[in-house]
C-alpha positions in Angstrom: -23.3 48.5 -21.2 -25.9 46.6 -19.4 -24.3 45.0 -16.1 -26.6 41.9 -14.2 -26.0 41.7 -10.6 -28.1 39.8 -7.6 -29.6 41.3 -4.0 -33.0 39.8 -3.1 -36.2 40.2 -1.3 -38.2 39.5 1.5 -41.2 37.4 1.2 -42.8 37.3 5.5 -40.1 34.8 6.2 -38.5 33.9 3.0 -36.0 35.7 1.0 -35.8 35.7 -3.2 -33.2 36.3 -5.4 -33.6 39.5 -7.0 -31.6 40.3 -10.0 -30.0 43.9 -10.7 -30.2 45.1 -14.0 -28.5 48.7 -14.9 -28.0 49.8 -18.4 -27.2 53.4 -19.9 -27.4 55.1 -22.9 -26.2 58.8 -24.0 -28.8 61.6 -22.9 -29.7 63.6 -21.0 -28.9 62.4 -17.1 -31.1 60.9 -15.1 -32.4 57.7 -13.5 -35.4 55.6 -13.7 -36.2 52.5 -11.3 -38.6 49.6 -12.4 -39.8 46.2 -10.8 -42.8 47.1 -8.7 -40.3 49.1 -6.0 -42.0 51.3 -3.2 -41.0 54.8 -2.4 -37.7 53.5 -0.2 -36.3 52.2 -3.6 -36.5 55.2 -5.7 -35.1 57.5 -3.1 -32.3 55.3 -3.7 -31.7 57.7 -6.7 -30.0 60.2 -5.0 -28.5 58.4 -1.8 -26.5 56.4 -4.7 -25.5 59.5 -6.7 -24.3 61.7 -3.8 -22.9 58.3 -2.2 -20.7 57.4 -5.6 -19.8 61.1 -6.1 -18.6 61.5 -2.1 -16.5 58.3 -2.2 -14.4 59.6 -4.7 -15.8 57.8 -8.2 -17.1 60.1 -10.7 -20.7 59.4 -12.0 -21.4 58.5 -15.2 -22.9 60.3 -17.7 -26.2 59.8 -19.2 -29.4 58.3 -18.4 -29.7 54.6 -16.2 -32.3 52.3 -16.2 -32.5 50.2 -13.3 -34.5 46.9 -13.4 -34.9 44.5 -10.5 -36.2 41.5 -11.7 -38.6 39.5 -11.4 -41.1 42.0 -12.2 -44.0 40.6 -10.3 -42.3 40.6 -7.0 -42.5 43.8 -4.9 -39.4 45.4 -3.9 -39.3 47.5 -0.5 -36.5 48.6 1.6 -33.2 50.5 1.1 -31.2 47.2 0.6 -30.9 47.5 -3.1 -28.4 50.8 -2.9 -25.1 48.9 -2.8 -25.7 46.6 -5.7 -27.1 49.9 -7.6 -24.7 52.0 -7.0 -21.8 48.8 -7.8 -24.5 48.5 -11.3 -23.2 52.1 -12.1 -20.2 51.9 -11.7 -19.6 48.7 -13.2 -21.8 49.9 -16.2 -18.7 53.0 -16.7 -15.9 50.2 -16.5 -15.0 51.9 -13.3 -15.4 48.3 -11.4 -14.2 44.7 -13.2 -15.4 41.8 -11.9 -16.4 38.8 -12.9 -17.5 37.6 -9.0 -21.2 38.8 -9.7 -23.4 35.9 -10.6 -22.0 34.1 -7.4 -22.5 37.3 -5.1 -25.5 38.7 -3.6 -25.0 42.9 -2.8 -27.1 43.9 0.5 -27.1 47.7 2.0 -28.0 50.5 2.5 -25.4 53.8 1.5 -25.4 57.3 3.0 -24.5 60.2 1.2 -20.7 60.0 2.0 -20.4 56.1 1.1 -20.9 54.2 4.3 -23.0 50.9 4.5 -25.7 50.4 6.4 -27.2 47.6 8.1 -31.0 46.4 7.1 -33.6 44.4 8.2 -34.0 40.7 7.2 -30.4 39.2 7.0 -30.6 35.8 8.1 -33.7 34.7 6.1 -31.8 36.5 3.0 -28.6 34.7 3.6 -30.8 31.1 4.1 -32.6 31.7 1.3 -29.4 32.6 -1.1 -27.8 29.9 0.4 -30.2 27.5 -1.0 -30.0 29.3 -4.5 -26.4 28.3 -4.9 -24.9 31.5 -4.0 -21.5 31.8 -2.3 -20.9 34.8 -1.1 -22.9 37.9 0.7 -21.8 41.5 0.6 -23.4 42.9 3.7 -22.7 45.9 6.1 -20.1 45.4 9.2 -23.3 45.4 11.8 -25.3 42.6 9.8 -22.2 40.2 9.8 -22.2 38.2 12.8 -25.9 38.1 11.8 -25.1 36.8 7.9 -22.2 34.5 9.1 -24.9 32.0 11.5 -25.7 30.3 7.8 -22.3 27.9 7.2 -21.3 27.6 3.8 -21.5 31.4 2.6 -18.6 33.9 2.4 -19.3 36.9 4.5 -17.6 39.8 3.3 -18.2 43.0 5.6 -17.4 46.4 4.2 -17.7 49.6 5.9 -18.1 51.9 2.9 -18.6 51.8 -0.7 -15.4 52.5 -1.7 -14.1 49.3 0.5 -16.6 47.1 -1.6 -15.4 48.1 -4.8 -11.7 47.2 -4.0 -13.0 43.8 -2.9 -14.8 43.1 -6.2 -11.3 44.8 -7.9 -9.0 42.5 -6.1 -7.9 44.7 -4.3 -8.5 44.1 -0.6 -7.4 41.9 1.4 -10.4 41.5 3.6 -11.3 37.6 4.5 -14.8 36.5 4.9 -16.2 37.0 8.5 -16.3 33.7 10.8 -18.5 33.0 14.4 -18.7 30.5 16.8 -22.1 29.5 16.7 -21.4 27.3 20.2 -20.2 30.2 22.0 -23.4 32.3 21.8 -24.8 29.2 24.2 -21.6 28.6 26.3 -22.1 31.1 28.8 -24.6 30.8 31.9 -27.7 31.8 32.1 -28.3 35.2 33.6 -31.5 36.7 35.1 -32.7 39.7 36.8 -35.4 37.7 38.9 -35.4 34.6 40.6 -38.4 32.8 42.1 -36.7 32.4 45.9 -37.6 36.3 46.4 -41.5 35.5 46.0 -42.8 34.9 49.6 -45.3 32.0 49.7 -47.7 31.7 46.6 -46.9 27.8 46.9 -49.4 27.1 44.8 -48.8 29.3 42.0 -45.6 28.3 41.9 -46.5 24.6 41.7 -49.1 25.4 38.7 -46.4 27.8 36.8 -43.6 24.8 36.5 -46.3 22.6 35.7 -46.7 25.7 32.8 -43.2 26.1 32.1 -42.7 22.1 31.9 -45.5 21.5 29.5 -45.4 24.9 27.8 -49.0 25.3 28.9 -51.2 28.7 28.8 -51.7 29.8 32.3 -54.3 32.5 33.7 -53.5 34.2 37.1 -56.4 35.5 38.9 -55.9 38.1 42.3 -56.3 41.4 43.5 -53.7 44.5 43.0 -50.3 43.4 45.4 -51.3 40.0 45.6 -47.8 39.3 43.2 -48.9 38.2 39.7 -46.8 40.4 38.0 -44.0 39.5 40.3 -44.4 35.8 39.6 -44.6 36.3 36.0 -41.7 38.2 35.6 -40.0 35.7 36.9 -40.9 32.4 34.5 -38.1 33.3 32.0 -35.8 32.4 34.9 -37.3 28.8 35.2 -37.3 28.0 31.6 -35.4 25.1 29.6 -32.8 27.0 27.3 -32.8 27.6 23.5 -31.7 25.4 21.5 -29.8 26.1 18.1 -32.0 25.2 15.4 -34.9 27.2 18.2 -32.7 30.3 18.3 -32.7 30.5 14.4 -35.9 30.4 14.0 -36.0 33.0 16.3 -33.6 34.8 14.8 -35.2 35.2 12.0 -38.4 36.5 13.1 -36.8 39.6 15.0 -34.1 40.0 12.3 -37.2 40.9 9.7 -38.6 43.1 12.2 -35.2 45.0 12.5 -35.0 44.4 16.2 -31.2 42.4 15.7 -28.0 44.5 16.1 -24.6 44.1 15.9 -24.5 43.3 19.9 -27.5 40.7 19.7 -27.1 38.9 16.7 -28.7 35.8 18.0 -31.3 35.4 20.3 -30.3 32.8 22.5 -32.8 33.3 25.6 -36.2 32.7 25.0 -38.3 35.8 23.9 -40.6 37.6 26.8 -42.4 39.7 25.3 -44.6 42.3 27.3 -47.5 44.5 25.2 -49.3 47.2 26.3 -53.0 46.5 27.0 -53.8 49.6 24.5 -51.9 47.7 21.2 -54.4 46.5 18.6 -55.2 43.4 17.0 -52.4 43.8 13.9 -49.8 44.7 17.1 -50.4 41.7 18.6 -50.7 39.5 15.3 -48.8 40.8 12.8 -50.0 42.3 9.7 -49.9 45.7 8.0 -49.8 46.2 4.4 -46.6 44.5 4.0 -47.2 41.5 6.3 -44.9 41.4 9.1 -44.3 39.5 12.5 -46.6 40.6 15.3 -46.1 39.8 19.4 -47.2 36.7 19.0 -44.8 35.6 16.6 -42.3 37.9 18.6 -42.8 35.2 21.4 -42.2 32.7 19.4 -41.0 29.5 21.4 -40.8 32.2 24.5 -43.6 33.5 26.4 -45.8 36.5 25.9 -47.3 37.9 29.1 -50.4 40.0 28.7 -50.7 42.1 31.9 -54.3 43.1 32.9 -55.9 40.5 30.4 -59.9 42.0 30.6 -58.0 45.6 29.4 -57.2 44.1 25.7 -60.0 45.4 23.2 -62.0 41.9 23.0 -61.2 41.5 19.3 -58.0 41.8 20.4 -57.8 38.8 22.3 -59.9 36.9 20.0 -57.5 37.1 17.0 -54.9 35.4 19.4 -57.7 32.2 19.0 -55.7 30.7 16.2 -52.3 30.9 17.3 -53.3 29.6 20.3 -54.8 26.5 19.0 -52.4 25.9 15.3 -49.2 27.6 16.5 -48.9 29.9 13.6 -50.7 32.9 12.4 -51.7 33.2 8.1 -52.4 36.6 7.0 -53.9 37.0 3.2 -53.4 40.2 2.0 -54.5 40.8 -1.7 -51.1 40.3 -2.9 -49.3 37.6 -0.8 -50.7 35.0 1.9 -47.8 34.5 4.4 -47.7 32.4 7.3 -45.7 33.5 10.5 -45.0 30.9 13.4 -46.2 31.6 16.9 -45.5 28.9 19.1 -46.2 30.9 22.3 -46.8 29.8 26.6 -49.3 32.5 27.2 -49.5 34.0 30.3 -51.7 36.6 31.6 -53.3 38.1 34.6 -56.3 39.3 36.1 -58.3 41.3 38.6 -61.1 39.5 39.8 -63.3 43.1 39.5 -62.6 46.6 38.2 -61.8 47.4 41.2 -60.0 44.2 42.2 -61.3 43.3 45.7 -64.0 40.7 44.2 -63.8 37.9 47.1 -61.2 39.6 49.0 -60.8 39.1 52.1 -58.9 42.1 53.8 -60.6 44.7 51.3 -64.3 44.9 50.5 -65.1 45.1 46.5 -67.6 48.3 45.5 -68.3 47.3 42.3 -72.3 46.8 40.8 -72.8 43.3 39.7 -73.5 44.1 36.6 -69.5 46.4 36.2 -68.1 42.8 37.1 -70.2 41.0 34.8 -69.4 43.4 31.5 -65.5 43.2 32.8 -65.5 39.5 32.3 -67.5 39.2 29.4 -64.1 40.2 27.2 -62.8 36.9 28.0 -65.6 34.6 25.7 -65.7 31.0 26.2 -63.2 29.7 23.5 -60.5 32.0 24.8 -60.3 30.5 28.2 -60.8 26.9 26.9 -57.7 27.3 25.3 -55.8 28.4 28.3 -54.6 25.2 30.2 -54.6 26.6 33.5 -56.6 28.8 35.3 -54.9 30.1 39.2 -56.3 32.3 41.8 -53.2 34.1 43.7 -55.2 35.3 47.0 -53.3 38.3 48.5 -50.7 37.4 51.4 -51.3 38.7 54.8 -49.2 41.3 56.0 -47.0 38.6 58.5 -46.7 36.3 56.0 -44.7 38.3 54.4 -42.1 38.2 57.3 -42.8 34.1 58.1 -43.4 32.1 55.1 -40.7 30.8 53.4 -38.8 31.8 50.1 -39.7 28.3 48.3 -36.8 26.7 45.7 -34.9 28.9 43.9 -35.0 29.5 40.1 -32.2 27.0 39.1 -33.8 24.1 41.4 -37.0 24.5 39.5 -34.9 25.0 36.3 -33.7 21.9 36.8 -36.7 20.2 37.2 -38.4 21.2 34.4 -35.7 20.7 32.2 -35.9 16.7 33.4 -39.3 16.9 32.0 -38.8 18.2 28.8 -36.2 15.9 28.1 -38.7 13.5 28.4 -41.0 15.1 26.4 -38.1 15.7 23.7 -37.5 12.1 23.6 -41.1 11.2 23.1 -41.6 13.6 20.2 -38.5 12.8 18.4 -39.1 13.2 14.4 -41.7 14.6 15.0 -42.4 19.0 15.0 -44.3 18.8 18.6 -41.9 20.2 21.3 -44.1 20.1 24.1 -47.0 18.3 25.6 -49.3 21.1 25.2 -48.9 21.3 21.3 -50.0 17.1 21.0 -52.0 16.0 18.7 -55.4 13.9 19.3 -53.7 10.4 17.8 -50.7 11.5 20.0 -53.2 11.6 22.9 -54.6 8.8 22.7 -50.6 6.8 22.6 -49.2 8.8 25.3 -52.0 9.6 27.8 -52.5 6.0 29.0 -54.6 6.5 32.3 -54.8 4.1 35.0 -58.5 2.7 36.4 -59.2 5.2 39.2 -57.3 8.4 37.0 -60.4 7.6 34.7 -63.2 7.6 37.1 -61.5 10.7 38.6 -61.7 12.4 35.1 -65.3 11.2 34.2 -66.3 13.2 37.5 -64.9 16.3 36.6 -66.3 16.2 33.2 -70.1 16.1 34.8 -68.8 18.6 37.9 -66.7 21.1 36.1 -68.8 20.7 33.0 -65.7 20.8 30.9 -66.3 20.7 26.8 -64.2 19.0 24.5 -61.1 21.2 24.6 -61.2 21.6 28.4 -61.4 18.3 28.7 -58.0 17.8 26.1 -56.6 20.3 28.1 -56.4 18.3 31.1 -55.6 15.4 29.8 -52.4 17.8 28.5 -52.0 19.2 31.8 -51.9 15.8 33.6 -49.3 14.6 31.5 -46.8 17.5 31.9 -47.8 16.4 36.1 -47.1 13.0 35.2 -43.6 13.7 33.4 -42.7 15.8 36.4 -43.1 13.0 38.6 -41.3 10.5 36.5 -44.3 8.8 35.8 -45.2 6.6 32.3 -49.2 6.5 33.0 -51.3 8.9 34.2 -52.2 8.4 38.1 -55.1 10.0 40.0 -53.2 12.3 41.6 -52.6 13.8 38.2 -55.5 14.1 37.2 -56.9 15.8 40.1 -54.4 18.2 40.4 -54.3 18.7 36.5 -58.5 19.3 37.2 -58.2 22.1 39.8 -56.7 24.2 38.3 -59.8 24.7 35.8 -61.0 27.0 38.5 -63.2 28.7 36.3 -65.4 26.0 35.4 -65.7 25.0 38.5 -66.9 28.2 39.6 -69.3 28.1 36.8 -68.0 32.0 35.6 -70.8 33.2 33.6 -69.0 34.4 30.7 -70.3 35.4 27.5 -69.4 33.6 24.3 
């Protein structure tokens, strides 16, 4: 008796409908899987067997075919064992239903019958929405996760044997609900706050000027100077998610697997912290399956590369596009998916291997020639994209007992939140979130200079020798100053401060390309 049923499949960021097909016929017993499925699919041979035979069904006699259609699609993942194992049983008359061209089956089973959660829910449950489907059969841990898409009937089963009494009518389990608004009702709630940084006035000035513009920022000091500190600390200062953000989100770490049934959404925006030793697909996704790498990870959140010059130099130059488009595209020979990566890079550096370069309380011992091969990882184009470039000097011991704390993490909150209202109002209807992702024609409406902010500019063009991007960059920077300050046009004062902080080119850093 050949029995249709629907799951689906994972496509980067999109899900498909994959239909179920299991027929039988008298033999000798066995099972065979087709549909281009990877190893993970046909082990689901004998988790479904042992998992029908422990729940207390008996197994059908004879020899199943399994088809999951389309046939040019690969499948991967144990998500296809409930709606196999349902196929089976449905196939011996042991399940009557008539709910399955409406229902899409996701889990995985262990040997005595439970469900398991898997990876990808909510871009399955978006994507099936869209396909007219009504309801979604999904583990107890992946339902919070399946009920953030409205308009679909989460049912959440524990076992097998709970599934098939839903689909016999006999349960009287109701589809799972959320409150989407209360994931975002409650308070913000950090570990850091910028009022225990002693002085650093400056790098605080230039990291809300970051935060507010969502602007790439480069911190440059010796060890103990506090860039690490400071960093750690620019989650606190950030405007919140907001829903349709947090989806989209969502999404990315719910293909990775990195959701459970306590953190169903992300609500707070990603910080995300790699390890100077991951490689190039680490940090932008990839693999023979295509998936989400940090940079996507920090999707409309930061990512915070610690010791930048450490990163393998191909490394940082595959984070290039995705600093300039906001996405990252990765071709493999079967599929070309696209991953968003809307990031506010941050990173930090020693000036030297040893770190005492220009230091004033410690002298540096390294060669010229160690500190020139330590900055030739950073090329050209990878600091051009970065909108600001900071030296944090290191604080004298009595400073540490006399300067003050600053403004705390909510006062600057609060402040750049003001601007990015603005900056929400001016991109309305438009994709653009931030000042540092505008467009040239954008540019050119919204970056209105007055007479001396242009002659101010046109001099640190010849002095800092900025190129094209640089120069955008600025322009960018002096914007986000100019929102800050409540200001429509761009004064002097906003460009000059927007100009220093290119501090490397107005060093003149001689960095290899």
């Amino acid at each position: 008796m050949l029995i249709k049923l629907k799951s689906s499949a994972l496509n980067g960021l999109d899900g498909s409908i994959v239909e179920v097909e299991v027929d039988s016929y008298k033999g000798l017993p066995g099972q065979s899987i087709v549909g281009l499925p990877d190893t993970s699919v046909r082990e689901s041979r004998d988790r479904v067997k042992f998992a029908i035979i422990n729940s207390g069904f008996d197994f059908p006699p004879g020899y199943f075919t399994i088809n999951l259609a389309p046939g040019d699609i690969r499948k991967e993942g144990p998500l296809y064992d409930l709606p196999i194992a349902v196929g089976i049983l449905s196939s011996s008359e042991q399940i009557k239903s008539d709910l399955f061209d409406e229902t899409v089956l996701l889990g995985e089973l262990s040997l005595n019958g439970d469900v398991r959660p898997i990876a990808g829910v909510l871009p399955i449950c978006i994507s099936a929405k869209k396909s007219g489907i009504k309801k979604i059969i999904v583990s107890k841990e992946n339902a919070d996760e399946a009920a953030l898409v409205s308009g679909l009937d989460i049912f959440a089963v524990n076992s097998l044997k709970e599934t098939i009494d839903l689909l016999n009518g006999n349960s009287t389990l109701a589809p799972h609900k959320i409150d989407l608004l209360k994931f975002f009702n409650t308070s913000p709630d950090f570990d850091f706050d910028f009022s225990e940084v002693k002085g650093q006035q400056h790098a605080k000035r230039a990291i809300e000027i970051a935060a507010a513009g969502g602007h790439n920022i480069l911190m440059i000091g010796p060890p103990g100077s506090g860039k690490t500190m400071l960093a750690k600390r620019i989650p606190s200062i950030m405007p919140p998610l907001t829903i349709d953000e947090a989806l989209e989100v969502t999404k990315l770490y719910s293909v990775t697997g990195l959701l459970n049934e306590k953190n169903s959404l992300i609500t707070k925006r990603p910080f995300r912290t790699p390890h100077h030793t991951t490689s190039n697909i680490g940090i932008i996704g990839g693999g023979r399956i295509p998936r989400p790498g940090e940079v996507s990870l920090a999707h409309h959140g930061i990512l915070f590369l610690d010791e930048f010059p450490e990163f393998e130099r191909d490394v940082l130059e595959v984070m290039r596009q995705p600093l300039e488009d906001g996405k990252v595209t990765i071709s493999r020979a079967m599929a070309t998916i696209t991953f968003p990566a809307e990031f506010m890079l941050v990173a930090t550096m020693n000036p030297c291997p040893c770190g005492n370069f220009m230091d004033k309380v410690n002298p540096c011992v390294c060669p010229p020639y160690k500190i020139q091969k330590y900055w030739s990882k950073l090329s050209r184009p990878l600091l051009d994209r970065i909108d600001l470039h900071i030296e944090v000097p290191r604080l004298k011991k009595d400073d540490l007992f006399t300067l003050p704390n600053g403004d705390n993490s909510k006062i600057i909150r609060d402040r750049v939140q003001k601007a990015r209202k603005v900056q929400e109002l001016r991109f309305k209807n438009t994709n653009i979130h931030s000042n540092s992702r505008m467009l040239p024609k954008m540019m050119r409406e919204y970056c209105r200079l007055e007479t001396e902010a242009e002659e101010i500019l046109k001099s640190a063009i010849y002095h800092l020798k900025l190129s094209g991007r640089s120069y955008d960059r600025v322009l960018k920077v002096a914007r986000t100053i100019a929102d800050l300050d409540d200001s429509e046009i761009i004064k002097a004062g906003h460009i000059a401060e927007a100009a220093q902080y290119r501090s490397l080119d107005a060093k003149g850093a001689d960095l290899s390309v």
